[in-house]
Every structure is written in structure tokens, then in C-alpha cells.
TORROZA-414631 format. One line per field, with one value per residue (C-alpha): residue number from 0; residue in three letters; x, y, z. Coordinates in pm, whole numbers. Each point is the difference from the previous one (the first is absolute). Layout:
<drentors>
seq NUM:...
type ALA:...
xx X:...
yy Y:...
zz Z:...
</drentors>
This chain:
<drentors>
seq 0:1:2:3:4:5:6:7:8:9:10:11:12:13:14:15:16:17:18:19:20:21:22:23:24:25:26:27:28:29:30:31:32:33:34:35:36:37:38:39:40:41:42:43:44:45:46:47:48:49:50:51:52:53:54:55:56:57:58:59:60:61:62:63:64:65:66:67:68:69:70:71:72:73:74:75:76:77:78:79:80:81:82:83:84:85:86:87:88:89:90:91:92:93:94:95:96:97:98:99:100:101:102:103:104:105:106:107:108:109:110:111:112:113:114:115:116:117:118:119:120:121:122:123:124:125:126:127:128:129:130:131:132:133:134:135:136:137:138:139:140:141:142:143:144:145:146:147:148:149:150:151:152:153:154:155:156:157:158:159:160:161:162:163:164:165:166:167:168:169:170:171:172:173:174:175:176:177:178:179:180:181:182:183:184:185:186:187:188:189:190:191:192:193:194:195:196:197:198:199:200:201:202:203:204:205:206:207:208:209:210:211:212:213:214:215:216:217:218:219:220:221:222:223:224:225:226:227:228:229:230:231:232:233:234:235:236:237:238:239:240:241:242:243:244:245:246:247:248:249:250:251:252:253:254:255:256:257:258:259:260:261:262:263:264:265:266:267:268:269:270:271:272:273:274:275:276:277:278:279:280:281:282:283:284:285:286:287:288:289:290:291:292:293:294:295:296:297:298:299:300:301:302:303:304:305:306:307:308:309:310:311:312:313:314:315:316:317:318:319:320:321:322:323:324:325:326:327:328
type UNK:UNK:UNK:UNK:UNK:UNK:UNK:UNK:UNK:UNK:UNK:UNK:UNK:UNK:UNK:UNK:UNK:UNK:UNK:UNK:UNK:UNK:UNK:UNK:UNK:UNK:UNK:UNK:UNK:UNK:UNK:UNK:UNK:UNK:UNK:UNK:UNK:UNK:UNK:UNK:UNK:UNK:UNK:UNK:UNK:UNK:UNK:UNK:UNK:UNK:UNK:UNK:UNK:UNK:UNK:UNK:UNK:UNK:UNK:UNK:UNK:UNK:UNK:UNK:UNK:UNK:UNK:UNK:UNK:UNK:UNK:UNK:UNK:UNK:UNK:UNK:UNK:UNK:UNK:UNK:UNK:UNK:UNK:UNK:UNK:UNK:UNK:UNK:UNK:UNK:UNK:UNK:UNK:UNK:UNK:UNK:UNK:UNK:UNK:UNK:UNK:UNK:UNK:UNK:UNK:UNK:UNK:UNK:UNK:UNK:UNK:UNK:UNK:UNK:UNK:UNK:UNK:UNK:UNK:UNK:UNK:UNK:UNK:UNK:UNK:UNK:UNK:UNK:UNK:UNK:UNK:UNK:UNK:UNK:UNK:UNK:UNK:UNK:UNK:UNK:UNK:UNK:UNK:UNK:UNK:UNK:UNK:UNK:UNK:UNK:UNK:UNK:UNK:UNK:UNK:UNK:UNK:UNK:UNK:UNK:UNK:UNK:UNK:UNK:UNK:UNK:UNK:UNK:UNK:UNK:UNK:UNK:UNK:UNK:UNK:UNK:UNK:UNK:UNK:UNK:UNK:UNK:UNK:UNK:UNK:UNK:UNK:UNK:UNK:UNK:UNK:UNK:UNK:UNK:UNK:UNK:UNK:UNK:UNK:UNK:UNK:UNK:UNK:UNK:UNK:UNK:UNK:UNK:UNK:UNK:UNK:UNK:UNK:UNK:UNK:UNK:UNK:UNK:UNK:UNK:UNK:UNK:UNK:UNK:UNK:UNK:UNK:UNK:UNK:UNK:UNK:UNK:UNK:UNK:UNK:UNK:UNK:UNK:UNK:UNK:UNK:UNK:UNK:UNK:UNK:UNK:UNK:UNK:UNK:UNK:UNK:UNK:UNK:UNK:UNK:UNK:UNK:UNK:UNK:UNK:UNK:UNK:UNK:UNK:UNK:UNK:UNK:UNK:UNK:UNK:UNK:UNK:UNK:UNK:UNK:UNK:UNK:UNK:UNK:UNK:UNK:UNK:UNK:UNK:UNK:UNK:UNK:UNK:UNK:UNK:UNK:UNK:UNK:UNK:UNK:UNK:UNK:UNK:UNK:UNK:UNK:UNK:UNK:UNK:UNK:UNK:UNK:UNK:UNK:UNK:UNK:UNK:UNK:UNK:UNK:UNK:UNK:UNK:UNK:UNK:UNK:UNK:UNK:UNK:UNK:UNK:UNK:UNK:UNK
xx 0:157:52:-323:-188:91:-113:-290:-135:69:-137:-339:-13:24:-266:-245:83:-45:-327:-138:104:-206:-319:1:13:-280:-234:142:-257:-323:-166:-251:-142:-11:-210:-195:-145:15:-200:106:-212:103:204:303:-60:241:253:50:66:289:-181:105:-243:73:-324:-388:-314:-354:-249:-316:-217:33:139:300:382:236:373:271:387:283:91:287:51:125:-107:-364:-222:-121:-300:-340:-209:-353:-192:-354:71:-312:94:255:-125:48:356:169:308:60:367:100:69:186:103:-125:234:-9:78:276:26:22:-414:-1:-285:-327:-343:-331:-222:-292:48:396:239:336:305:368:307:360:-50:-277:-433:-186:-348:-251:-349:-197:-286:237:210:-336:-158:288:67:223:351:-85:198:-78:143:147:-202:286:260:177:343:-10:335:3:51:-368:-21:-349:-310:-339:-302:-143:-337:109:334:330:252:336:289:329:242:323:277:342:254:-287:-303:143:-238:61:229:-310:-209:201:-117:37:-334:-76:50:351:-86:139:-259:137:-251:-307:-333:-177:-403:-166:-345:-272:-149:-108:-66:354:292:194:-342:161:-98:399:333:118:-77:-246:220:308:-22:320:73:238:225:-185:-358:-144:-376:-238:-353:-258:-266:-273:50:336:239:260:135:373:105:384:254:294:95:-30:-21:-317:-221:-151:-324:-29:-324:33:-243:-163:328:-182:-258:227:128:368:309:188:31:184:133:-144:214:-72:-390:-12:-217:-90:190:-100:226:-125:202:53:-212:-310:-6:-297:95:238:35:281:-165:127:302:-43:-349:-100:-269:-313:-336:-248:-328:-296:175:244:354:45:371:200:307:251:201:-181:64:290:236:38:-148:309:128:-293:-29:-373:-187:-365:-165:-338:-111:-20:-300:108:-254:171:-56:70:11
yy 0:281:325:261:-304:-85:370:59:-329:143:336:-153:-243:330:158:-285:-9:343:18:-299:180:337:-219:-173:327:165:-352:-229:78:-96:131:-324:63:362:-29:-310:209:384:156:312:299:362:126:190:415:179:-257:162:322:-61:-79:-219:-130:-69:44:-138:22:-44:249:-163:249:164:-323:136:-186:228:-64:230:32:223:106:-158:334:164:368:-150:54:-349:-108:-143:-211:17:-330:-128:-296:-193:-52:217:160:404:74:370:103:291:145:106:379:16:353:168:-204:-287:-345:-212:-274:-349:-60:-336:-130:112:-15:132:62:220:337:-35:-169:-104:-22:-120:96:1:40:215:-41:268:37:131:65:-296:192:220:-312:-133:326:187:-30:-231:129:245:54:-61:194:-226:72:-72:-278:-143:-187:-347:-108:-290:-18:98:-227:-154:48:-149:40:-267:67:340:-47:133:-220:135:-198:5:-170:-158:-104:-6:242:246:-5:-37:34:112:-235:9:-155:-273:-300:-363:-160:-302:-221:164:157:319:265:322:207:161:124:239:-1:367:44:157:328:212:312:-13:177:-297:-155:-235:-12:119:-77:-211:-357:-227:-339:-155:-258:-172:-115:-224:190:164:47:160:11:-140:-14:-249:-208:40:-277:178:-228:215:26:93:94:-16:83:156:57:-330:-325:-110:183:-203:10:-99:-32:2:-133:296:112:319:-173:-161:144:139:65:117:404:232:356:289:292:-105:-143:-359:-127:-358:-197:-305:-168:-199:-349:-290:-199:204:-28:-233:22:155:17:153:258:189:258:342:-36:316:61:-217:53:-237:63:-267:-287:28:171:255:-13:310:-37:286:-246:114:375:180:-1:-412:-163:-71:-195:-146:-386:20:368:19:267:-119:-5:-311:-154:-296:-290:-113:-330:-114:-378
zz 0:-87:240:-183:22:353:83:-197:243:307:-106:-138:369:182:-157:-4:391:77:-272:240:301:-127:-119:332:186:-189:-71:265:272:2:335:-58:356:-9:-328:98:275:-181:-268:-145:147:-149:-204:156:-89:-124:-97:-377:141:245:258:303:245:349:239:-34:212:-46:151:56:1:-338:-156:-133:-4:64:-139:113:-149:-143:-367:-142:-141:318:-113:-14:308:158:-52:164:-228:52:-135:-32:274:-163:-354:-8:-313:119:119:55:157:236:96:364:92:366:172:-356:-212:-244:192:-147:281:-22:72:171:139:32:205:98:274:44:-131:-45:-247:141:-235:159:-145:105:385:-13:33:-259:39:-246:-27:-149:-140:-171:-148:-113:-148:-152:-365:-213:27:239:355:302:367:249:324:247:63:290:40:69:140:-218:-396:-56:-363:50:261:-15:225:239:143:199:-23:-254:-35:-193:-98:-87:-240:54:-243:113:-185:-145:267:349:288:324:255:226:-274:-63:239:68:64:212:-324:-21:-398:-18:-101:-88:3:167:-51:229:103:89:68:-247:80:-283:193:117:-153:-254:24:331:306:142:-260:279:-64:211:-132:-231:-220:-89:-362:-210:-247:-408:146:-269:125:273:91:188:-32:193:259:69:-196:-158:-373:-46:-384:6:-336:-113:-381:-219:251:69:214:316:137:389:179:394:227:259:198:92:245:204:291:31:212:-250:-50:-163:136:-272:157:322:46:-75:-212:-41:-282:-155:-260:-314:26:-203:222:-35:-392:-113:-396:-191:-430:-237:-213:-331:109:118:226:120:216:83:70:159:-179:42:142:-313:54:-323:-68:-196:-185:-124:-247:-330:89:-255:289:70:-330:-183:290:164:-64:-23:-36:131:-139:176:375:57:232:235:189:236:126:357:113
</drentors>
């Protein structure tokens, strides 16, 4: 065999290998779970136009899904989507005005309750008025009421019966938490992060009861998103770039009793940890899970893979909410 011969071989075996390698990475996962107990729901807004979603809640009593994120574009305002919840059929899009100014923050998560809309982003609670998300025009802006800091990363809150719950993310190198956060649990995991529990008042200033916390919640490393069912078991959404995503359902920590607290500058507030232990199922999900909504026994899952920013490396890009059952043994 002579030597251009010889080479040309070796050249051609690479290629096949790394061509294998890249079909593999983009077709190699099925998810046959995930999609044996999902149905796509909605279509993701604003995808086309640079968009990158992050947040979701549903308010109940206008019907509307709510999807919250930032612009790839980082001299674009974030964005609010506003979305029929029922068929989804009527969508608009507000942006965020704080302290007179365009907002350019990393929107995170995002909830309702009563008269107030809460968005989290980068440390920080912003309320707004939920009438005037739900009136004002397409494109138009809205005024941030208030906001509050939350001593923890502030990336996702949801709303449980009369209480906010805001969470934080943890990755090591790029989203450190505080040392305090960072906590062995009876089942010795290491969760690295924390979420914090104020009480509802919408006739208070930030719409809570007092920005001091009534309770901590300890969590494993990449929560991206968390909400309840109604008998109190908990859904955990957790990612980071393009593994899989993992969904975790714990059984209901929050009605057991205690011991355990944690000092918030000085009052201590009890702190219960999410363990290995107390999860009853668990699934691997497309990459880049975002947050999660639990919506008529079904858990609505949103993904940020198909936005402009991730799609060229994301393994598989869901462009759709997708709608889980969830079965339990």
C-alpha cells in the first residue's frame, strides 16, 4: 500500500468517526419516556426573533400562560409573553420599564398571585401590576412596581397557595452560591443551593408579607424551576447547557416537622432539605429545561434549546412546551 493511499485511509476513518460521533450527538437520544408520557402543548413565543425563554406561570383566573426571558440581542429590552393559556391561539408580548428605564436583565422566573406578577432575576424580586400586564398593548411597556433583594441567586420563584418561593442556581465556576447555601443533608448529597419562602400580602409593599423569609428549602446543584402538586409533592426541573435535563419529583418534605434551621442575618428560619431519599420518580428530559409549571395534575415543562442563542449546539431543540402525565406507582 503505498504512503497517499495509506493516508487518504486514515483521513476518510477519521471522518466517518467523527461524522458518527456528530449524528449520535444530534439523533442519538431518544427521551422514549419523556415522550411516552409528554405531548407537545404550545409553541415557544418569540423564538424567531431572538428570543430566550426562561420563566412560565399560569394565572388561573384570566387563563393566560405567562413566559418570561431575555433577548439574545442584549440592546433589546426583555420580554413578558402574554398567551391565551386555553388554546393558546392569542399571544402578545410586553417589555419591562424599572426606575424609568428600559430593563435589560436576565428575566428568570416568573409567577402570579392576586393583583401582582412576580418576575426574578439575578438576585433581585420585581413586581408588576397584573392588570396592567394583561391590558396593555402588544409591544407596549410596562413599570416595575417595586423589587426586593433576595439574598440568594433569585433565577426562578413560583407561588404555593399563599406562599413565594424563589430559587437560586448553582454551577460551579460561573454560578457560585453563597458558602451558607451550600449544605450536606441527612442523605449526605451535597445541595448547593437555596430557595427562600415569604408570605403573600398584596397590600404590602413588594407584595410580601416582610422580605425576611418564613423558611429555606435546600436544593441539589442546575435547578432550573420548581412548583407543587397539590398534595404537596414537589417537582424539581434541573439543567445546564446540552446534557440532559432531569426531572425529580419529591414526596411532601414541607409537612414534616423540622430541627433543622438556617440563620437569615440573624432570625432563624426553618430549613428543610430535598434528599435523595425523598424522591419518588425521577426521568432525563431533552437539555436545557427551564422552568415548570404544574397546571391540572400535568407538569408543563419549558425549554430554551430552540432559542438563537443555544440551537446550533443543543442535541435536541424544543421549540414547543411540552405537557407531561406523570405517572406514580
Amino acid at each position: 500500500m503505498n504512503k497517499k493511499l495509506k493516508i487518504f485511509i486514515i483521513i476518510s476513518t477519521i471522518l466517518v468517526v467523527l461524522a458518527a460521533i456528530v449524528l449520535y450527538y444530534y439523533f442519538g437520544s431518544s427521551y422514549k419516556y419523556f415522550k411516552n408520557i409528554g405531548s407537545p402543548e404550545c409553541k415557544i413565543p418569540g423564538l424567531s426573533e431572538g428570543f430566550t425563554p426562561q420563566g412560565m406561570s399560569y394565572d388561573e383566573e384570566s387563563g393566560s400562560l405567562l413566559i418570561s426571558g431575555y433577548m439574545k440581542n442584549e440592546n433589546e429590552s426583555s420580554r413578558l409573553y402574554v398567551v391565551n393559556g386555553t388554546n393558546y391561539s392569542q399571544q402578545k408580548y410586553i417589555t419591562l420599564t424599572n426606575g424609568g428605564e428600559n430593563f435589560y436583565g436576565h428575566s428568570g422566573g416568573v409567577a402570579v398571585y392576586q393583583s401582582n406578577v412576580f418576575i426574578a432575576s439575578e438576585g433581585k424580586v420585581y413586581r408588576l401590576s397584573k392588570d396592567e400586564v394583561l391590558n396593555a398593548e402588544n409591544k407596549a411597556s410596562v413599570a416595575v412596581i417595586d423589587s426586593f433583594e433576595t439574598k440568594n441567586g433569585a433565577a426562578f420563584v413560583t407561588v404555593k397557595g399563599s406562599e413565594l418561593w424563589v430559587g437560586e442556581f448553582y454551577h460551579g465556576g460561573n454560578y457560585e452560591t453563597a458558602d451558607s447555601h451550600r449544605i450536606e443533608t441527612a442523605d449526605h448529597d451535597q445541595n448547593m443551593a437555596l430557595a427562600f419562602c415569604y408570605t403573600l400580602n398584596s397590600s404590602s409593599e413588594f407584595g410580601v408579607a416582610s422580605t425576611t423569609p418564613i423558611k429555606a428549602l435546600s436544593l441539589p446543584a442546575l435547578a432550573q424551576g420548581i412548583d407543587f402538586y397539590d398534595d404537596g409533592k414537589i417537582v424539581l426541573s434541573t439543567s445546564y447547557s446540552v446534557p440532559d435535563s432531569k426531572m425529580y419529583i419529591y414526596s411532601d418534605i414541607l409537612s414534616e416537622a423540622t430541627e433543622k434551621t438556617f440563620d437569615y442575618d440573624g432570625t432563624q428560619i426553618p430549613l428543610y432539605e430535598l434528599t435523595s431519599s425523598k424522591v419518588v420518580h425521577s426521568f432525563s428530559m431533552p437539555c436545557m429545561s427551564e422552568e415548570i409549571v404544574v397546571k391540572n395534575g400535568r407538569v408543563l415543562v419549558l425549554f430554551e434549546s430552540a432559542s438563537q442563542k443555544y440551537r446550533l449546539i443543543a442535541r435536541t431543540r424544543m421549540d414547543y412546551i411540552y405537557s407531561l402525565n406523570i405517572k406514580f406507582e
